[in-house]
C-alpha positions in Angstrom: -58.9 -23.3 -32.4 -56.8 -20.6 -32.7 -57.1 -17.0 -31.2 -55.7 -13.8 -31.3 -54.5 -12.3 -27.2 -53.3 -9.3 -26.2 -50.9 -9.7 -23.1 -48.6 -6.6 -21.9 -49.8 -4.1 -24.6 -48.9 -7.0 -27.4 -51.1 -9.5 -29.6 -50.0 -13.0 -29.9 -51.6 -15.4 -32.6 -51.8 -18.6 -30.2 -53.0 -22.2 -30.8 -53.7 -24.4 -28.4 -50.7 -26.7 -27.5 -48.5 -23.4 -28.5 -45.8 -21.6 -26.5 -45.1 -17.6 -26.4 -42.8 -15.4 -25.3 -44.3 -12.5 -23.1 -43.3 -9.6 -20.8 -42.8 -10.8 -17.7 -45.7 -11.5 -15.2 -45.7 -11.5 -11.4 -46.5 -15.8 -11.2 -44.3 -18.5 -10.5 -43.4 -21.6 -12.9 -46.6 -24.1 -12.9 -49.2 -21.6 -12.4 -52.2 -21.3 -14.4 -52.5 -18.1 -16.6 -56.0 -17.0 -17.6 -56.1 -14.4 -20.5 -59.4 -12.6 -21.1 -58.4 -10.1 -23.4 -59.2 -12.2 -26.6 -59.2 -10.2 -29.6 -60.3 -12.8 -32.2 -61.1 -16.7 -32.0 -61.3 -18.3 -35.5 -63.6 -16.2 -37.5 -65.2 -14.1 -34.8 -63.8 -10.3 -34.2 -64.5 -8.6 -31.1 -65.3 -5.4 -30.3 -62.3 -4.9 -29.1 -62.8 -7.8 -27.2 -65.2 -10.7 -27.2 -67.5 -11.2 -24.2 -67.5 -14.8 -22.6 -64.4 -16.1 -23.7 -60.8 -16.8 -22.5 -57.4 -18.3 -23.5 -55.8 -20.5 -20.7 -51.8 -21.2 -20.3 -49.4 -22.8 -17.9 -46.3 -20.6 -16.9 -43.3 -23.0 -18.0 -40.3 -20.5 -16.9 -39.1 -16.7 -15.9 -36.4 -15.9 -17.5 -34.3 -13.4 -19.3 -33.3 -13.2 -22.7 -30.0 -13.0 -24.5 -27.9 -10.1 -23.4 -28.1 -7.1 -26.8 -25.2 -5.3 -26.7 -25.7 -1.4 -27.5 -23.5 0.7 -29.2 -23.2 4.8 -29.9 -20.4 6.1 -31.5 -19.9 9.6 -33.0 -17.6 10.4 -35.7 -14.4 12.4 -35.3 -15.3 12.6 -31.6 -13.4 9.6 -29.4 -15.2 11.2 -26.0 -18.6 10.0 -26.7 -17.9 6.3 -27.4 -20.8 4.1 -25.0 -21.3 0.7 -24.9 -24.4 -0.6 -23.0 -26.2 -3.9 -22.6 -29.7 -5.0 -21.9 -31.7 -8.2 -20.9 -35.0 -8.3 -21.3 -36.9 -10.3 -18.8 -39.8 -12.7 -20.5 -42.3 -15.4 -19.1 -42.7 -18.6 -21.4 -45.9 -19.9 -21.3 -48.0 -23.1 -22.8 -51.4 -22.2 -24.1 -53.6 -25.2 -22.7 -56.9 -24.5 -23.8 -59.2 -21.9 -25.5 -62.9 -21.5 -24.2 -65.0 -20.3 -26.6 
């Protein structure tokens, strides 16, 4: 089966046996995720969501992702050089079963 999720303002196309990348969410590795904001399961398209159905997943690891690196430069202007970085915390998780 395969299903269409919406999980911190994003849509993931998961299968089961699958794992995504999400924003992080308050849980600790090993927890059970339940994710009720199904969008689409196979052929059937909710309205906007379906009714009765859920998308299960096992937290695997928190985390943060590779450091990006940021920089703003202005021509003819040496003052306003900036370098910045940023790491974007995630949650991996394992989609274990679909009900519906």
């Amino acid at each position: 089966m395969t299903a269409v999720v919406k999980v911190g303002g994003k849509q993931y196309y998961v299968t089961e046996g699958s794992e995504i990348f999400v924003e992080k969410l308050e849980c600790a590795e090993g927890d059970v995720v339940n994710f009720d904001q199904v969008l689409m399961v196979d052929s059937k398209v909710g309205n906007p969501y379906l009714t009765n159905v859920t998308v299960q997943g096992e937290v695997l690891k928190n985390g943060k992702n590779k450091k990006i690196k940021i920089f703003k430069y202005k021509n003819k202007n040496r003052s306003n050089r900036k370098k910045q970085g940023h790491r974007q915390p995630y949650t991996k998780i394992k989609i274990t079963k679909i009900n519906g």
